[in-house]
C-alpha positions as CSV (number, residue, x, y, z in Angstrom):
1,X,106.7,72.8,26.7
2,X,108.8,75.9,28.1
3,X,107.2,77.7,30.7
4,X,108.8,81.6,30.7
5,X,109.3,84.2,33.6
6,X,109.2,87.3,32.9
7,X,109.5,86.5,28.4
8,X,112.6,84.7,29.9
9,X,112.5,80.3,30.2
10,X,112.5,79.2,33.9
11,X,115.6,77.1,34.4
12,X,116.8,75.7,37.4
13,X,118.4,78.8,39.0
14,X,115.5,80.7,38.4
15,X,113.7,77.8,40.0
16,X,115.4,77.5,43.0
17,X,115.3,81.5,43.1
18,X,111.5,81.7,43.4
19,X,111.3,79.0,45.7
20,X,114.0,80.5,48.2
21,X,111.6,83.8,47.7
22,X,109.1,82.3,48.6
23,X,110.7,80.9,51.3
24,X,110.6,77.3,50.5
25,X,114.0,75.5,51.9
26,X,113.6,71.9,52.0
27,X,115.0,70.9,48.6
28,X,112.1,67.6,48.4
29,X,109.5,70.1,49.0
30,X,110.8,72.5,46.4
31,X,110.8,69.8,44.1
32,X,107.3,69.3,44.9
33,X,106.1,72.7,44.6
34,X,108.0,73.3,41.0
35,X,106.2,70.5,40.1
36,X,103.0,71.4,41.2
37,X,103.5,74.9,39.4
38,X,104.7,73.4,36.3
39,X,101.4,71.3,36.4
40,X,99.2,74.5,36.6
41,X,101.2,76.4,34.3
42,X,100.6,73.7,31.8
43,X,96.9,73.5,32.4
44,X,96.3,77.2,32.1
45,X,97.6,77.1,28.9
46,X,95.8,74.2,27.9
47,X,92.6,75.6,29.0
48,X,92.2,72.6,31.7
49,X,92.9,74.5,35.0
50,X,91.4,73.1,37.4
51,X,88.0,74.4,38.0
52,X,87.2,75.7,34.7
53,X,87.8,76.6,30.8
54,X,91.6,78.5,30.8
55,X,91.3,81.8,30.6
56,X,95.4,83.0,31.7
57,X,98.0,82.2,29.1
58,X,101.4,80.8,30.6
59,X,102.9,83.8,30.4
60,X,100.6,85.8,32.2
61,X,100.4,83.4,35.3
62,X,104.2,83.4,35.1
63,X,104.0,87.6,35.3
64,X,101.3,87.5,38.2
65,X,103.8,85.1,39.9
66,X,106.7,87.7,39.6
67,X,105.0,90.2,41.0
68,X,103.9,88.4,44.0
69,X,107.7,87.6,45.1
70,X,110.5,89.4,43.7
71,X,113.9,88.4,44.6
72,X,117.3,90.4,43.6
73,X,120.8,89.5,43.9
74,X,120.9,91.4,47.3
75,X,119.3,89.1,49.0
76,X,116.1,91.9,48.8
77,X,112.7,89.6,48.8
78,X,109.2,91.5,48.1
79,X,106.0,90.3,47.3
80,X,102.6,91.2,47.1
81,X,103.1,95.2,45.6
82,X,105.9,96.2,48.2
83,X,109.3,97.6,47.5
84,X,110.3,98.7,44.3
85,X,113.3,97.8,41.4
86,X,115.9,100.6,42.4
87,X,116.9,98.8,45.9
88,X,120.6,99.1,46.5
89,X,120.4,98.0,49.7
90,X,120.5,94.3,51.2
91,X,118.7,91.7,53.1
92,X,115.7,93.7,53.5
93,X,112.0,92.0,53.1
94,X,109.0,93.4,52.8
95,X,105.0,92.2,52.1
96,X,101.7,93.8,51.3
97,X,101.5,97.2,49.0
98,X,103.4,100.1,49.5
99,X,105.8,98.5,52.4
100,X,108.9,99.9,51.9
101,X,107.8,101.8,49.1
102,X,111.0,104.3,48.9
103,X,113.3,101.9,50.2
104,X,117.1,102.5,48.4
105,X,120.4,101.9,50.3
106,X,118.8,100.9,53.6
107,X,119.9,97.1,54.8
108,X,118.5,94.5,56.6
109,X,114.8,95.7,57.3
110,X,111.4,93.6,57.5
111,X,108.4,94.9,56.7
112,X,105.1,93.4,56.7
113,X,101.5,95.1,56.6
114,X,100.6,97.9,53.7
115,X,102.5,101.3,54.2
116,X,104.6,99.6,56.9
117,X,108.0,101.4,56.6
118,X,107.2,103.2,53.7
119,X,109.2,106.6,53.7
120,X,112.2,105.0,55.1
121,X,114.8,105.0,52.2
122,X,117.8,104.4,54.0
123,X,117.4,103.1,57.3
124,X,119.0,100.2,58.6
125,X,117.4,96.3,60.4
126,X,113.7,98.0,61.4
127,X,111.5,95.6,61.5
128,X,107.3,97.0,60.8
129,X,104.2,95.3,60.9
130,X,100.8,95.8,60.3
131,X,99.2,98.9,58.4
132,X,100.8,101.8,58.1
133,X,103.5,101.1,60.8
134,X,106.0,103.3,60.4
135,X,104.1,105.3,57.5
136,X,106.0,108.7,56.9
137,X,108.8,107.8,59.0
138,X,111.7,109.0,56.4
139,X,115.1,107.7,58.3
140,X,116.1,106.3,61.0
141,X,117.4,102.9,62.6
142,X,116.8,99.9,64.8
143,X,113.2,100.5,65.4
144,X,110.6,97.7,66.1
145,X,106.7,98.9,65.1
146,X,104.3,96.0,65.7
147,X,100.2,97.5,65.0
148,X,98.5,99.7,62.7
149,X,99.4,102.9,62.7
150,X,102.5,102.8,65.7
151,X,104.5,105.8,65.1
152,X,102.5,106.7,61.6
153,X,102.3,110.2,61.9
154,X,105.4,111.6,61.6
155,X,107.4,112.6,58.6
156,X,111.2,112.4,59.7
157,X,114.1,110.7,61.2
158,X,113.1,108.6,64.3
159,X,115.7,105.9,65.7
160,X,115.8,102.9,68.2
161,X,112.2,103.4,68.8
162,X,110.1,99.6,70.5
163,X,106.5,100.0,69.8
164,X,103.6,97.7,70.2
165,X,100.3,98.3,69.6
166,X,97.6,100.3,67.4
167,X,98.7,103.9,67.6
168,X,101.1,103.7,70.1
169,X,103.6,106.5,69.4
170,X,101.9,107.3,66.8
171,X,103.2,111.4,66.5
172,X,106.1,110.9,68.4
173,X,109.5,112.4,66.3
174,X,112.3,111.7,69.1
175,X,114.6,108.9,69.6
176,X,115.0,106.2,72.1
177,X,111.2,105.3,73.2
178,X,109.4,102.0,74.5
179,X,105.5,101.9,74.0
180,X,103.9,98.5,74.5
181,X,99.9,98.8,73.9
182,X,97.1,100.4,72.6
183,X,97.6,104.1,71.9
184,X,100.3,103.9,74.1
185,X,102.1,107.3,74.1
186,X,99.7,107.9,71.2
187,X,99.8,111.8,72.0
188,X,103.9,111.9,72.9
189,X,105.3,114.6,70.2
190,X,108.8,115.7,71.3
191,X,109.5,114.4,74.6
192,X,112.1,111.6,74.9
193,X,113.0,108.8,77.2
194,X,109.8,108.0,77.0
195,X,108.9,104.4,78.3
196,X,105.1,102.7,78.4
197,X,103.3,100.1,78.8
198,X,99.3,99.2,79.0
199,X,96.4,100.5,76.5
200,X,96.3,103.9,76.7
201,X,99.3,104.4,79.5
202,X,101.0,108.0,79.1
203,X,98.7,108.6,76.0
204,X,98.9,112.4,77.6
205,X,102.3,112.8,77.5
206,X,102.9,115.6,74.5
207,X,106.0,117.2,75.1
208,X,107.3,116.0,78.5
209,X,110.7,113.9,79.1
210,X,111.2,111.3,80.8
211,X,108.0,109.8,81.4
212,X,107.8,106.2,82.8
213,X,104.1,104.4,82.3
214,X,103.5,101.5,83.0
215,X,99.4,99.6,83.5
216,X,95.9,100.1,82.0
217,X,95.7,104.1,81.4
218,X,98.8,105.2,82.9
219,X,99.0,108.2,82.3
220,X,100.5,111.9,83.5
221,X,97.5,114.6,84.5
222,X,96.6,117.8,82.1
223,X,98.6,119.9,84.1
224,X,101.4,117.8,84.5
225,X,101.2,118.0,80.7
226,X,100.7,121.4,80.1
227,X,103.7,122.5,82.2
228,X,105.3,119.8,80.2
229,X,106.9,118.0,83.5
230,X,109.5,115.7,83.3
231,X,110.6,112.5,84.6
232,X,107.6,111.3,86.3
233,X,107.1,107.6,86.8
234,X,103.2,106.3,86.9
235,X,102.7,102.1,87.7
236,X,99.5,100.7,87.8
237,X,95.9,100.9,86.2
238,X,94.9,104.4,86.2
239,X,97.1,105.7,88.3
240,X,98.3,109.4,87.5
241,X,101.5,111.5,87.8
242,X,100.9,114.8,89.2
243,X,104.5,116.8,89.4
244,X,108.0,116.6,88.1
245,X,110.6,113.8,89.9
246,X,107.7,112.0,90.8
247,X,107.0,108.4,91.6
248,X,103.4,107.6,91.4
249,X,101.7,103.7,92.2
250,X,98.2,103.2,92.0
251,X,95.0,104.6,91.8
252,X,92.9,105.6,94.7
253,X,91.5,102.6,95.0
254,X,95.4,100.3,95.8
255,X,95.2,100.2,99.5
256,X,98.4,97.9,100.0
257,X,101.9,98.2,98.8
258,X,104.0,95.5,99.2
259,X,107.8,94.7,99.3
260,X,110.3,93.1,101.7
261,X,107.5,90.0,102.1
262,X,105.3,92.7,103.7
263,X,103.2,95.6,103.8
264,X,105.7,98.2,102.7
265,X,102.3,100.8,102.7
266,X,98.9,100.6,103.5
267,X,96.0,103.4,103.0
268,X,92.8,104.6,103.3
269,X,92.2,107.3,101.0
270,X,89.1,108.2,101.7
271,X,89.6,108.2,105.7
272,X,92.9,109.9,105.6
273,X,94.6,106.5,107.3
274,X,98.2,105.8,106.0
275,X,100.4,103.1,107.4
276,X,104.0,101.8,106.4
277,X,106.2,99.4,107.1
278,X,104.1,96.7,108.1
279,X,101.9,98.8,110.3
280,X,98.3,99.3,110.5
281,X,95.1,97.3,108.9
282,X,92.7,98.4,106.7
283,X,89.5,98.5,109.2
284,X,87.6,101.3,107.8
285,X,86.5,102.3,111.7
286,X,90.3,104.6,111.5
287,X,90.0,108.2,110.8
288,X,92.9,110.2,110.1
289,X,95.4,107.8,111.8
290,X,98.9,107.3,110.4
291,X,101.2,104.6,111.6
292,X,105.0,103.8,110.4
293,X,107.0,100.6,111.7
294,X,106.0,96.9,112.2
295,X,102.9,96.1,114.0
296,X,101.8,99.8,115.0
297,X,98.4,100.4,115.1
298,X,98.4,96.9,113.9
299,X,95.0,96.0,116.2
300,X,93.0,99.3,115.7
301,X,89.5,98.8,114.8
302,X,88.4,103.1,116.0
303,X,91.2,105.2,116.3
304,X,91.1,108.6,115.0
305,X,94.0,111.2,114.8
306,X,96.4,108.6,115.7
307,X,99.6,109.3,115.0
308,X,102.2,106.3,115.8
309,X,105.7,105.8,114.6
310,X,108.0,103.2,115.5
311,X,108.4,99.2,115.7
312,X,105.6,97.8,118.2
313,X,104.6,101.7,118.5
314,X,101.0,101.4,119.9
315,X,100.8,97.5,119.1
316,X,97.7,96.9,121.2
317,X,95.6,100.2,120.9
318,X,92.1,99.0,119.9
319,X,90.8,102.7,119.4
320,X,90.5,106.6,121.0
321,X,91.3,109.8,120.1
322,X,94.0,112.3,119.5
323,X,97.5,110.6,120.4
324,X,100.9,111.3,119.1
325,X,103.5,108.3,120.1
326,X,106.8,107.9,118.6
327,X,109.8,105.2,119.5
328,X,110.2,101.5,119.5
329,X,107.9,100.0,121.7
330,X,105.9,103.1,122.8
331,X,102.2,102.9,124.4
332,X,103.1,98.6,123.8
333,X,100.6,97.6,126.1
334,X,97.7,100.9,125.2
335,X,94.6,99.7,124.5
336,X,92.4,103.0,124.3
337,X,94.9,106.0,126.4
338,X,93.7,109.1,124.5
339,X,94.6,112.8,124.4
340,X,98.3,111.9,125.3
341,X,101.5,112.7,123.7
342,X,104.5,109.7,124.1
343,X,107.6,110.2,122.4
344,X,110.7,107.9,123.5
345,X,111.9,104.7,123.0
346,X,109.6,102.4,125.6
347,X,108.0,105.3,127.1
348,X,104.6,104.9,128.5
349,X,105.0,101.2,127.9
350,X,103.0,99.1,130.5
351,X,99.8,101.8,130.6
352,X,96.9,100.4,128.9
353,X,94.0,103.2,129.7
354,X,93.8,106.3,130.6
355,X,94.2,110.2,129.8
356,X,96.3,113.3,129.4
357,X,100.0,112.0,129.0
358,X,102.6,114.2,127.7
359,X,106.0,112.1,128.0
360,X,109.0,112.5,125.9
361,X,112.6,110.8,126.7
362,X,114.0,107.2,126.6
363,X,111.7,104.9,128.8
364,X,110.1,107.9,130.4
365,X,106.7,106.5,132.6
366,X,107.6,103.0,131.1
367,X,106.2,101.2,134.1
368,X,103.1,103.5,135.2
369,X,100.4,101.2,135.1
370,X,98.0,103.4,137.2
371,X,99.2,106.9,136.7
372,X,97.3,109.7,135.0
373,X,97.2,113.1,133.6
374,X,101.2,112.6,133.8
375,X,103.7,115.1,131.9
376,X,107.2,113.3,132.1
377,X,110.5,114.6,130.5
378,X,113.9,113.0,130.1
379,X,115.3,110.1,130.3
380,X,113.7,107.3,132.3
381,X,111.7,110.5,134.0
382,X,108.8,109.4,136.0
383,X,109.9,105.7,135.4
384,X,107.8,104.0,138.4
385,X,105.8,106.3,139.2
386,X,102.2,105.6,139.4
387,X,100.2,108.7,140.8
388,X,98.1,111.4,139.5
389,X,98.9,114.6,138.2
390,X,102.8,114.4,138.4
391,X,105.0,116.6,136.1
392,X,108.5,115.7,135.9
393,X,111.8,117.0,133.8
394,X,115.1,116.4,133.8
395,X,117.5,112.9,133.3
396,X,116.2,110.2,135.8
397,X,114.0,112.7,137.5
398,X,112.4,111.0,140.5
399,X,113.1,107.2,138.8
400,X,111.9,105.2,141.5
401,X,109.2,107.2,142.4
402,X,106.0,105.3,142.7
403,X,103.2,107.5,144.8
404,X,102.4,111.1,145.0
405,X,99.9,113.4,143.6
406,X,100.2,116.8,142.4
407,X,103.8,116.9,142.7
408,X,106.2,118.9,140.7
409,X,109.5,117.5,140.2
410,X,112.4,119.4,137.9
411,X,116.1,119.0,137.2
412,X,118.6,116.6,136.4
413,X,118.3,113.6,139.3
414,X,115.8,115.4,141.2
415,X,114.1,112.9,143.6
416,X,116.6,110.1,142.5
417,X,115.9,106.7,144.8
418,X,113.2,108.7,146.6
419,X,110.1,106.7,146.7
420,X,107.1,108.9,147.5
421,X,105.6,112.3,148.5
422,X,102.6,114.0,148.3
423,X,102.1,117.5,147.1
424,X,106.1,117.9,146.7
425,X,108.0,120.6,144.7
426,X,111.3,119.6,144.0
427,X,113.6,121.9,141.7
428,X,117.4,121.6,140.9
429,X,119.9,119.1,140.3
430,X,119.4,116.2,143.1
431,X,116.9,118.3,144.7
432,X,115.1,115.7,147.2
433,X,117.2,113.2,145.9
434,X,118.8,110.2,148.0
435,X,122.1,110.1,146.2
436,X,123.9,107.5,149.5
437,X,120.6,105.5,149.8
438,X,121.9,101.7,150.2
439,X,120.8,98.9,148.2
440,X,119.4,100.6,145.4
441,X,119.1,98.4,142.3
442,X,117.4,100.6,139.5
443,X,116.0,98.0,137.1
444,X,114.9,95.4,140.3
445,X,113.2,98.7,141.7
446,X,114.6,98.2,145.2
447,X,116.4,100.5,147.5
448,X,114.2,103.4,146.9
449,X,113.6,105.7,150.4
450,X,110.5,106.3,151.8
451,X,110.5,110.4,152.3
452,X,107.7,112.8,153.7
453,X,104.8,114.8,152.2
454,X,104.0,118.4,151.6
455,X,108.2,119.6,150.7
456,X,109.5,122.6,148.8
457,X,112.6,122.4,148.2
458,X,114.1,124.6,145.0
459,X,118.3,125.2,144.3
460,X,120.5,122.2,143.8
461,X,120.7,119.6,146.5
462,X,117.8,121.5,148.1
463,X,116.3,118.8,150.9
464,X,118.9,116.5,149.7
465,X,119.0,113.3,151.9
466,X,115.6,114.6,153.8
467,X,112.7,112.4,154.8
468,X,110.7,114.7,156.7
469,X,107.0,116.3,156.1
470,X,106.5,119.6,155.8
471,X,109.8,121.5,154.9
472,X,110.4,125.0,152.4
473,X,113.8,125.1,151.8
474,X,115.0,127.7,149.1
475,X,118.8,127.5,147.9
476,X,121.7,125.6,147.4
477,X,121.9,122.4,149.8
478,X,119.3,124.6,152.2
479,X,118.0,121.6,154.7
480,X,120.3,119.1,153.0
481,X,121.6,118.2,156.8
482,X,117.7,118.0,157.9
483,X,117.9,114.5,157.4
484,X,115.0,113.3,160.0
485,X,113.5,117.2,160.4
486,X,110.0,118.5,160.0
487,X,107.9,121.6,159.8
488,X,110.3,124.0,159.5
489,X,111.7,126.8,156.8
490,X,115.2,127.4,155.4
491,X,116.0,130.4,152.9
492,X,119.3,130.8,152.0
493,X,122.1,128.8,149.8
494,X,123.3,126.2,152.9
495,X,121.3,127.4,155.6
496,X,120.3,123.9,157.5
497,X,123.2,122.6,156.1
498,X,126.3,123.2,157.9
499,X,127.7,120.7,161.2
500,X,125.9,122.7,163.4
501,X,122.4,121.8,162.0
502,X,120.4,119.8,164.1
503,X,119.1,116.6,162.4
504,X,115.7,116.1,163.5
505,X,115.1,119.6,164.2
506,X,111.0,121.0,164.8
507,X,109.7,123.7,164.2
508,X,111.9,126.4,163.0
509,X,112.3,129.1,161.0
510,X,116.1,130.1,159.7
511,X,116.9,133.0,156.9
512,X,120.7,133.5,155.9
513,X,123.1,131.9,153.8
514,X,124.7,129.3,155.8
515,X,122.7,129.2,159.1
516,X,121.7,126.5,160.7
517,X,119.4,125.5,163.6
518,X,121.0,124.2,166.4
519,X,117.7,123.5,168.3
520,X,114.0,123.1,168.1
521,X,111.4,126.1,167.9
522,X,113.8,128.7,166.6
523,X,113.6,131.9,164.5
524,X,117.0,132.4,163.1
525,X,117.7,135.6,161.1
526,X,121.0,136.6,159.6
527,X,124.4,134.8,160.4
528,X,127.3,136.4,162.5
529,X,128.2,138.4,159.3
530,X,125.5,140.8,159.3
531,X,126.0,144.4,160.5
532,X,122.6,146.0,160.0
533,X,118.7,144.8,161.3
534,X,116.3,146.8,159.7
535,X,112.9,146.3,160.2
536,X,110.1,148.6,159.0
537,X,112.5,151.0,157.7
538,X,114.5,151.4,161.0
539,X,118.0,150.4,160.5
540,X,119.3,148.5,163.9
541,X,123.5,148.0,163.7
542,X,124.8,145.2,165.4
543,X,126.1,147.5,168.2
544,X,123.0,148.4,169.0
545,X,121.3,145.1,168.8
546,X,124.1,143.9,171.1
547,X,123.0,146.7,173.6
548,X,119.4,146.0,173.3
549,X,120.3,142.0,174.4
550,X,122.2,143.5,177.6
551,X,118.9,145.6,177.9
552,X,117.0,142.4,177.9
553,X,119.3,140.7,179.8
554,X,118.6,143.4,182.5
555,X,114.8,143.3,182.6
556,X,114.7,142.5,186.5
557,X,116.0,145.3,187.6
558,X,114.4,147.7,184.9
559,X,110.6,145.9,186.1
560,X,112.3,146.6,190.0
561,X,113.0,150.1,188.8
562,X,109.5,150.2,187.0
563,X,107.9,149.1,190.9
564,X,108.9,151.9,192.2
565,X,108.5,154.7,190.2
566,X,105.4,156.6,192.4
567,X,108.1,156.7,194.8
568,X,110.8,158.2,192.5
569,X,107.9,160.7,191.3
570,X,107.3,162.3,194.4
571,X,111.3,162.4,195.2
572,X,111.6,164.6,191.9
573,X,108.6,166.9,192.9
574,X,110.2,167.2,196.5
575,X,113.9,168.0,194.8
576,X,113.9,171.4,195.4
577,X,113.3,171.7,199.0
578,X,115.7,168.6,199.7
579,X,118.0,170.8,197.8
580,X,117.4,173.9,199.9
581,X,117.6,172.1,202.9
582,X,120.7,170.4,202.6
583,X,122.4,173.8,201.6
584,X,121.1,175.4,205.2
């Protein structure tokens, strides 16, 4: 018997022609398979099929056959109702009804699912699958649509488009997009660069560039949308893009970023608590406490409006209130120091409690362990000192300075290698500074020089070198040569400091610009270059104040003269007889 294709015999071309459509290689199994076909072919038109009486004449099996695979000398293969006979294209396949429907002079695309790359007549190597894939796209080339519906409701050209997934893409009319999941970038229209992945991740996007989505509803907000923003990355399940050149990661509920084999960024949303780089925990007892660099705030279980920033920054502090610290190392050793403000590199460093700090400068206050209410500026300001109350500015301002309350201490070296003083004000470069003391060693803390209490001194170099108690000096080097001197006042730029300036003088009072005090329990006003004395408006020259030392000078005789003055009384009243009778 001759079994026909098409009213045409099946020979062996045609044969091996259905086969290779059907995508049989192996030549024993093709042999097998025309066998088996011939077999059934035969039977139908017997009327013994298997299963029942024939009903299907040869010829109408052989047709049915030909319309499930259909193979042309392109190398075109279609089957089950896709394609169609006017194909001048090559190497394209497609399966299921309607799949590549208009296909003409497109090459090398595969199609599988109904509608899947219908409107597509010349595109070239897409490959669609599943319903509707690719429906109304009408040119375009190199896509990949895997799911129902990707990228189905456009009618137009739409190239080098990846999408995976039931709807994802599924209006978009650009070029150049990624969209891996369900509906993902199922809303995108016109916007480009577009690249997602995770059901429902930028399925908001409409006509916004640049959008980068990637986890579980991904996605940009409605007004990010509306104002059609662009370039906006979003990575993780549900996390949202809010504004244009944006990176956004996570949701409000990620509390830990990691990178570098660490904790790159750590948060607390809902108690305003951000840490980075390594810093922090996530104890919910933080409020409003931000910490940046490795280990700070690393042991805080209470803090609140903590702000620390730097590697080892606040290490220690278990919990308080209201502290600002900044540098490496700063507050190291703070356990619960509140209402304070630290900023320097090792500043405040060995202090574990206490209250009211204001520091600023490189190692400033790094070894007060019992100081308080301190307010330190400059570098290593303040850098022993332990008292109360103490506010200090300027480079190395009283460095070795251990004890002394209340004391006010400004300018560059002021109260350098001095070691104590209470209630002292110190202003100007070196002001109550020891700049010859012997044996200093700064970081052993020796040599420092024990000095006195209760000292004004304000101008540069003002007390300079002085140990005594209870010394005003006001201007330059004023009581800089009052090395071992007490209670005593010097106004004037280099008054008590000139060779004639007693050492140890007591008890003296000197006004004028270079005057000293040669001895004890002076008042010493003006130098040999003033002219004028005037006192309570009454201008004295230096003639006259001569004149009225002779005067003084001459008090014995003037008290004499004084003695006798009844006597030189009555010779007055008596002065005109004595005349008369000395001219008889």
């Amino acid at each position: 018997m001759t079994i026909t294709l098409n009213g045409d015999p099946i020979n062996e071309t045609t044969r091996l022609e259905l086969l290779s459509g059907l995508g049989i290689a192996d030549a024993a199994a093709k042999a097998t398979l025309a066998q088996e076909a011939a077999d059934v072919a035969l039977a139908w038109s017997e009327g013994t099929e298997p299963g029942g009486a024939g009903t299907k004449s040869a010829k109408e099996w052989a047709t049915s056959i030909a319309d499930l695979v259909r193979v042309d000398a392109d190398n075109n293969a279609f089957a089950m109702g896709a394609g169609n006979d006017n194909v001048t294209g090559t190497d394209n396949t497609a399966s299921a009804l309607e799949a590549s429907r208009d296909l003409m002079s497109g090459i090398g695309n595969t199609r599988y699912g109904r509608g899947s790359g219908r409107s597509n007549p010349d595109g070239h190597y897409n490959l669609e699958m599943a319903y509707a894939a690719g429906l109304l796209i009408s040119g375009g080339d190199y896509s990949v649509r895997l799911g129902p519906e990707v990228q189905s409701g456009f009618a137009g050209v739409s190239s080098r488009v990846t999408a995976t997934g039931a709807f994802a893409l599924r209006y978009f009319r650009g070029n150049e997009a990624v969209a891996d999941g369900y509906n993902c970038g199922g809303s995108l229209v016109d916007g480009v660069r577009f690249t997602g992945g995770g059901t429902g991740a930028g399925s908001n996007a409409v006509n916004n560039d640049a959008i980068t989505v990637y986890g579980w509803d991904a996605n940009i907000t409605d007004e990010a949308r509306d104002a059609g923003w662009s370039n906006i990355i979003v990575l993780g399940a549900s996390a949202r893009g809010t504004r244009e050149n944006q990176v956004a990661l996570g949701d409000n509920q990620i509390t830990e970023l990691r990178m570098f084999d660490m904790a790159a960024m750590r948060g607390l949303p809902a108690a305003r608590t951000w840490f980075a780089a390594n810093a922090g925990n996530l104890n919910p007892g933080n409020l409003g406490c931000l910490g940046v660099g490795e280990g700070a705030l690393g042991l805080s279980t209470g803090s609140t409006n903590i702000l620390a920033l730097g590697d080892l920054c606040l290490p220690n502090h278990e919990g308080s209130n209201g502290v600002v610290a900044g540098g490496n190392r700063a507050m190291q050793e703070s356990i619960d120091i509140k209402d304070s403000v630290v900023w320097g590199v090792l500043a405040l460093n060995k202090r574990t409690t206490g209250v009211g700090f204001t520091i600023m400068g490189y190692r400033s206050q790094e070894h007060g362990v019992t100081s308080n209410n301190v307010s330190a500026f400059g570098d290593s300001a303040a850098w022993q000192y332990q008292g109360d109350g103490g506010v200090f500015g300027g480079y190395v301002v009283a460095e070795l300075m251990q004890t002394g309350d209340g004391v006010v201490i400004q300018g560059r070296a002021a109260a350098r290698h001095r070691k104590n003083g209470e209630q002292v004000i110190l202003i100007g470069e070196w002001a109550g500074g020891f700049p010859d003391a012997p044996g200093v060693d700064i970081e052993a803390n020796l040599g420092a020089v024990e000095a006195g209490d209760r000292v004004l001194g304000i101008g540069q170099r003002a007390v300079m070198q002085a140990v005594g108690s209870d010394i005003v000096a006001l201007g330059d080097l004023s009581a800089s040569a009052v090395t071992l001197g007490t209670n005593s006042i010097f106004i004037g730029s280099g008054s008590g400091a000139g060779a004639g300036q007693k050492a140890d003088v007591v008890n003296v009072i000197v006004i004028g610009k270079g005057v000293d005090a040669a001895n004890d329990n002076e008042i010493i006003l003006g130098s040999a270059s003033n002219d004028n004395f005037t006192v309570c408006g009454e201008s004295f020259s230096k003639t006259r104040l001569q004149d009225l030392n002779t005067l003084a000078s001459n008090a014995t005789e003037l008290n004499s003269l004084a003695a006798n003055a009844n006597e030189l009384n009555d010779l007055a009243a008596n002065a005109a007889d004595l005349l008369a009778l000395l001219a008889a």
